[in-house]
C-alpha positions as CSV (number, residue, x, y, z in Angstrom):
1,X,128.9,225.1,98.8
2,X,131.6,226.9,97.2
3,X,131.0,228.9,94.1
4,X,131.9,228.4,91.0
5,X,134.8,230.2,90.2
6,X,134.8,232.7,86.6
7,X,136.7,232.0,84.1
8,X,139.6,234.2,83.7
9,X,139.7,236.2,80.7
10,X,141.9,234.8,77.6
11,X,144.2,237.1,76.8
12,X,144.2,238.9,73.2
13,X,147.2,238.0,71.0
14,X,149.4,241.0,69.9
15,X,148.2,242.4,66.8
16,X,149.9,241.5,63.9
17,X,151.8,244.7,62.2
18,X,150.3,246.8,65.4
19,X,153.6,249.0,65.1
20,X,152.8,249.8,61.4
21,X,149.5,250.0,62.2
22,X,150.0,252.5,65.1
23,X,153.0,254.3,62.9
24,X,150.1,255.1,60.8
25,X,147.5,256.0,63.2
26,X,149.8,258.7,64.6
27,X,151.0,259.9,61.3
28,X,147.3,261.1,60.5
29,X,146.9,262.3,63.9
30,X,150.0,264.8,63.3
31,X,149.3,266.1,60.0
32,X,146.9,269.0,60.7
33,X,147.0,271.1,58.1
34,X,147.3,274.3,60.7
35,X,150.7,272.8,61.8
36,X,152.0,271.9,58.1
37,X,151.2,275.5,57.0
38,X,152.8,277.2,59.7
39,X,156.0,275.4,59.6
40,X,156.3,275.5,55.8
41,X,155.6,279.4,55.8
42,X,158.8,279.4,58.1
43,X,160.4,277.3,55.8
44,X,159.3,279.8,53.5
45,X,161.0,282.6,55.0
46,X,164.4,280.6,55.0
47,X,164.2,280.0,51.6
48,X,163.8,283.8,50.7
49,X,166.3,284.5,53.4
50,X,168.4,282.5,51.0
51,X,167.8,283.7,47.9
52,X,168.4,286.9,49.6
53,X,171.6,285.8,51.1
54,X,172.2,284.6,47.4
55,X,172.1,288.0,45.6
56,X,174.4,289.9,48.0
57,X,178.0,291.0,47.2
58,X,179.8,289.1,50.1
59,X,183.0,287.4,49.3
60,X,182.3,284.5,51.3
61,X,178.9,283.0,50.3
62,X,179.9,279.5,52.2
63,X,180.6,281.3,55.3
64,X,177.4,283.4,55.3
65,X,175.3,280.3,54.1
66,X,176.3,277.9,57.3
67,X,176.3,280.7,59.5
68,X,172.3,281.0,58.1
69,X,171.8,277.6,58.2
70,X,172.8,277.1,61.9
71,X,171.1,280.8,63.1
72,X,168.1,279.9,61.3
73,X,167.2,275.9,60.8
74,X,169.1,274.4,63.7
75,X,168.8,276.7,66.2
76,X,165.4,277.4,65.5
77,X,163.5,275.6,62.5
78,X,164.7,272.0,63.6
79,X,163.8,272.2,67.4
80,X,160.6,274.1,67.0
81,X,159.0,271.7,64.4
82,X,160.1,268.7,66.5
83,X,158.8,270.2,69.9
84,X,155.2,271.1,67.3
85,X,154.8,267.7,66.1
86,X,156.7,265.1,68.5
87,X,155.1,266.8,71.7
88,X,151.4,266.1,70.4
89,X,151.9,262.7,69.2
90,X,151.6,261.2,73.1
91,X,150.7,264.2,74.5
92,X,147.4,265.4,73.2
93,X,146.0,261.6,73.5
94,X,147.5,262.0,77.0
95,X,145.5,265.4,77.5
96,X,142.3,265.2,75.9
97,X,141.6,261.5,77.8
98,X,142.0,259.5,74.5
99,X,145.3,257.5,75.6
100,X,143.1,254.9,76.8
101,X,142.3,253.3,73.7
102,X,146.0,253.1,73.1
103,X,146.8,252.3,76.4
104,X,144.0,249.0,76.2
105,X,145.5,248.1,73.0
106,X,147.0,244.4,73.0
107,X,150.7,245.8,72.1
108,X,153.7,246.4,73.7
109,X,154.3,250.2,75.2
110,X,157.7,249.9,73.6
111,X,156.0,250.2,69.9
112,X,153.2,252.6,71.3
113,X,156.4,255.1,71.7
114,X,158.8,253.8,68.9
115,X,155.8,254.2,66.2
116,X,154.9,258.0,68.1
117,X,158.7,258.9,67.7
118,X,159.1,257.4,63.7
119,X,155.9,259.2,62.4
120,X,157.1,262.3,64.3
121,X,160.5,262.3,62.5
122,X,158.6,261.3,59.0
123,X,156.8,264.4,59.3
124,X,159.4,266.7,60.5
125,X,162.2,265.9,58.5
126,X,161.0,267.1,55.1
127,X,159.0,269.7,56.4
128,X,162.0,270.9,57.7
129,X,165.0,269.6,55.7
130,X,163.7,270.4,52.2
131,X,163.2,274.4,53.2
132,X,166.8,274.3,54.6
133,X,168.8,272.6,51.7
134,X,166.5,274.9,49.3
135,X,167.8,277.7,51.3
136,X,171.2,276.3,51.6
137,X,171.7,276.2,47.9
138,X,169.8,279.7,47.1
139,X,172.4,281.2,49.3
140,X,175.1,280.3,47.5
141,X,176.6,277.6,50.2
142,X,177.8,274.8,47.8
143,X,178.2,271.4,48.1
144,X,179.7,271.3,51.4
145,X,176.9,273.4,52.8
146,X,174.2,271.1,51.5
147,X,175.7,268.2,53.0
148,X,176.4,270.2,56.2
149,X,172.7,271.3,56.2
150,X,171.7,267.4,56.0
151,X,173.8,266.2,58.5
152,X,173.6,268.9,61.0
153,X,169.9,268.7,60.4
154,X,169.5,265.0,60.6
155,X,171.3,264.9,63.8
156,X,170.0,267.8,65.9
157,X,166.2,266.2,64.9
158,X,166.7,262.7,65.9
159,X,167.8,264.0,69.6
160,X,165.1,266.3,69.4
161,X,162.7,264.0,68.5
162,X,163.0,261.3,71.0
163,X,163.6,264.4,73.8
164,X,160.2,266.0,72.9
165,X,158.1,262.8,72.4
166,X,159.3,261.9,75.9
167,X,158.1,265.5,77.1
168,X,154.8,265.6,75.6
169,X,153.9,262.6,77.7
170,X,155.6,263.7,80.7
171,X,154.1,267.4,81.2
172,X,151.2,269.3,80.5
173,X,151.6,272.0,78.1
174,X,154.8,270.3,76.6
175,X,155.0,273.3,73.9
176,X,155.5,275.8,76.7
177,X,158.1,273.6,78.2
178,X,159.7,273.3,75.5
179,X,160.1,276.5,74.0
180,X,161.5,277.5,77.4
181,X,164.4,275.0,76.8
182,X,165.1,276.1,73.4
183,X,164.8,279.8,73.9
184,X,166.4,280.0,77.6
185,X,168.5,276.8,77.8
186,X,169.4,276.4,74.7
187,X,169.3,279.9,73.5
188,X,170.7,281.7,76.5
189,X,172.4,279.5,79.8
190,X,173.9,276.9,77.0
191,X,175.7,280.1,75.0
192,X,177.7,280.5,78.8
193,X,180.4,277.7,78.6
194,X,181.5,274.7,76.8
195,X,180.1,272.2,79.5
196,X,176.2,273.9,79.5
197,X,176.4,273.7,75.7
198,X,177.7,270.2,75.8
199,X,173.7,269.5,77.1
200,X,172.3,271.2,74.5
201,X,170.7,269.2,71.7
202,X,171.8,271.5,69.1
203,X,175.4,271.8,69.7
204,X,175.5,268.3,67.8
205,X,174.1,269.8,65.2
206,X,175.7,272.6,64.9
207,X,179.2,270.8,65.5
208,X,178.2,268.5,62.5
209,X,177.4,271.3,60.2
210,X,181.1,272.7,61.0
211,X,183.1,269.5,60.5
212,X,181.0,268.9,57.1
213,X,181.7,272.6,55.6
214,X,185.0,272.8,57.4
215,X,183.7,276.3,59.5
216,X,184.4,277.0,62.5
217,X,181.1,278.0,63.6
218,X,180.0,278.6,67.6
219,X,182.8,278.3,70.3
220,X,182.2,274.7,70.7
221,X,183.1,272.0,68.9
222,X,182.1,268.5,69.9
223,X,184.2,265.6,67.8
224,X,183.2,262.4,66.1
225,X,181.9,260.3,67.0
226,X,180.6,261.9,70.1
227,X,178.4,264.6,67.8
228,X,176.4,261.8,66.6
229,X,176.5,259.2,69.3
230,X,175.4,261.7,71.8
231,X,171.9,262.7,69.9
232,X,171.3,259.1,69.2
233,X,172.0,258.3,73.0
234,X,169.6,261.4,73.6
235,X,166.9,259.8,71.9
236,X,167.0,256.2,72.5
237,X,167.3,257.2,76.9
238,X,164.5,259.8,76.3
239,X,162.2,257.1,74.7
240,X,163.2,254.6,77.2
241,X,162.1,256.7,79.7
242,X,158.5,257.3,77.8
243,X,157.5,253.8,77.5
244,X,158.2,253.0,81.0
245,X,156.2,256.1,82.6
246,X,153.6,255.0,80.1
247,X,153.7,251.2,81.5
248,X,153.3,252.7,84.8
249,X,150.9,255.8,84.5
250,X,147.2,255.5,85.4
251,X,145.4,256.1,82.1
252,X,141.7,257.9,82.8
């Protein structure tokens, strides 16, 4: 006699609101208050740096204000805060085993890495915005340095943002990774010539911050509406790329 066959399982229907549910799942998971402090005390420092900046004699307070705000948030606030918090939001499930009870879940990977790359840029951005256009004002910069400072910024963080949520998933020890492509890539091999800094994330930025204050700052300037397409292109192939490697990974 032939057995009886089982029953196959029914499937569970997607969970309503799962991508607001996961948004806020992640959220909680990135606010540590070890990361929050340690950025906002480098915040900190850029504001002082700008009040600083503020009481000096120079003629040209504009000039020396975007020159601080590039030096200082996008070259080094912006991608370090995005590599601290975007990184961990797949990666440290990914690490510590955890990922599994994502990776069960009945939703699609596609939200599991839109909701890890929204809550990553909800916590950045003021973290890191509010510091710089503090800072930005402090200094003296004006107007056209505040709206510099909130473009550039806004810009350089989304293509950071999707890059490193993408990383975290990819490689173990994202941080280190990442530090070594801000610091050597971006800090060093993209300085070389215009086509190396044309792949570096924060040449968008930067190029925004110039065409906003109207200063000519670093030797390459990337037009519109390239300076924002590009970051935005950045992020959406970067987080692309995460939800299919998390579609196909095996998940202990």
């Amino acid at each position: 006699m032939t057995a009886p066959s089982r029953p196959r399982p029914v499937p569970t229907p997607p969970t309503p609101g799962a991508l607001l549910l996961l948004y806020r799942l992640m959220l909680r998971s990135q606010v540590t208050r070890a990361r929050v402090i340690a950025l906002l005390a480098l915040g900190a420092v850029g504001v002082l740096v700008g009040v600083a900046l503020g009481q000096s004699s120079s003629i040209d307070r504009a000039h020396e204000a975007a020159r601080f705000i590039n030096n200082f948030g996008i070259a080094l606030l912006v991608p370090v805060a995005s590599l601290v918090f975007a990184s961990a939001t797949l990666g440290d499930p990914n690490e510590d085993g955890t990922m599994v009870y994502l990776w069960l879940r009945p939703v699609s990977r596609a939200k599991i890495v839109a909701a890890a790359a929204l809550s990553s840029f909800t916590v950045t951005w003021p973290v890191v915005t509010i510091p710089l256009l503090v800072a930005a004002l402090a200094a003296g910069g004006g107007r056209e340095v505040v709206l510099g400072t909130l473009g550039g910024v806004t810009v350089a963080m989304v293509g950071y943002i999707g890059l490193f949520v993408a990383l975290g998933l990819r490689v173990r020890r994202a941080l280190i990774w990442g530090l070594l492509y801000i610091f050597i890539w971006e800090g060093f091999v993209a300085t070389a010539n215009t086509t190396a800094a044309r792949l570096a994330v924060r040449s968008y930025g930067r190029s925004t911050l110039s065409a906003i204050t109207g200063d000519p700052i670093g030797f390459t300037q990337i037009g519109a509406p390239w300076r924002w397409l590009v970051p935005i292109g950045v992020a959406v192939v970067a987080l692309a790329y995460a939800t299919r490697r998390l579609a196909r990974q095996d998940i202990a």
